[in-house]
Structures are given as structure tokens and as C-alpha cells.
C-alpha positions, 0 to 999 in steps of 0.5 A: 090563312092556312091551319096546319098540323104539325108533327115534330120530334121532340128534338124538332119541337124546339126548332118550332117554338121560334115562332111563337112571338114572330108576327103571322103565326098563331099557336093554336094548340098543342097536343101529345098523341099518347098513342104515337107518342108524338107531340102535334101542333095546330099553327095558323100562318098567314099568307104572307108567312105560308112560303117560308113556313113551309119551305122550313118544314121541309127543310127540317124534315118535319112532318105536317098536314094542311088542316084547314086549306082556307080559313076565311072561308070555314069563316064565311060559312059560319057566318052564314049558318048563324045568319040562317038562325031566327033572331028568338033563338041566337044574336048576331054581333055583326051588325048593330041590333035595335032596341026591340031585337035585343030585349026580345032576344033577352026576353027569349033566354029567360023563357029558354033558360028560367034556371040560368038567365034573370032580367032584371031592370038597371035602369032607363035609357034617355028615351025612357025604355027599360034598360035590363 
């Protein structure tokens, strides 16, 4: 998946706006550049839609950038940026997590956050431990 910007006219907007309900593209913002007067988009395209995506632009005339050349990769260091963090201080939800793991992270954020985060007890699992 390739993240491009686009920088159409305003008569070129319209022209982009056919693909926002078609599979393999996502919108992800849309911008007015008060400096250059210029309306920006940032469009996800998947591999299978990058070829006609771009031969359009070309085609059009519309002005564009490639903004993320490799979107699985800029996923891929993320995840291994979170994975390096200690489990006391962030939660991973891609992999199951244990009992233990949960409740001291939880525990964690009342000690980090006393104004913002409470425990509090709903109740007890089928093992008899503390659901909060």
C-alpha cells in the first residue's frame, strides 16, 4: 500500500472524489493549504489500484507526491517500537496477554494517572480472581 498526496485544482477535485466509494482507495484527509490556496489529499491506494491510479493522475494532469512509499513497513517499525516498551508502561493487543499482565498494567495506570484512571472490583472470574 502506497499514501499519496495529491494536489488538485479545484475544478480536478471533483474528478478525485469518484474514488471514494470504489474498493482499494482510502481518503485519509483532506486539506486547504491557506498559503497556496491549494486543496491537498492523503489517498491510500492499494497495490492492485496504484497503476491506474497513477496513470489517472497523469493523465489529468494532477499534481502528486508519494507520501509513504511502503505502508507496511512504517507498520512493521511501529510494532517494533511498541514491542521494545516494558509491559508496566504500555499494552500490547497483539497477542493474548495473561491475567497477571493485565491487572498490573492496570494497576500501573492508577499509580501513573491517580486523577484520571480508578480500579474498581465488577466482580469475580470463574477462578475466583478479581475482575476490575
Amino acid at each position: 500500500h502506497k499514501v499519496y498526496k495529491v494536489f488538485p485544482t479545484n475544478s480536478q477535485a471533483g474528478l478525485l472524489k469518484t474514488f471514494h466509494d470504489l474498493e482499494g482507495y482510502d481518503f485519509w484527509g483532506s486539506y486547504h493549504n491557506v498559503s497556496t490556496g491549494i486543496q491537498e489529499f492523503d489517498l491510500m491506494v492499494t497495490p492492485e489500484q496504484q497503476e491506474y491510479f497513477v496513470k489517472f493522475l497523469k493523465e489529468k494532469n494532477i499534481e502528486y507526491s508519494t507520501l509513504v512509499e511502503d505502508l507496511e513497513t512504517v507498520f512493521q517499525a511501529e510494532r517494533v517500537q511498541q514491542n521494545s516498551k516494558t509491559a508496566s508502561s504500555r499494552i500490547s493487543f497483539n497477542s493474548y496477554l495473561r491475567y497477571d499482565q493485565i491487572r498490573t498494567y492496570l494497576l500501573q495506570l492508577v499509580t501513573n494517572y491517580p486523577s484520571l484512571v480508578t480500579v474498581e472490583n465488577i466482580g469475580f472470574t470463574y477462578e475466583g480472581r478479581p475482575i476490575v
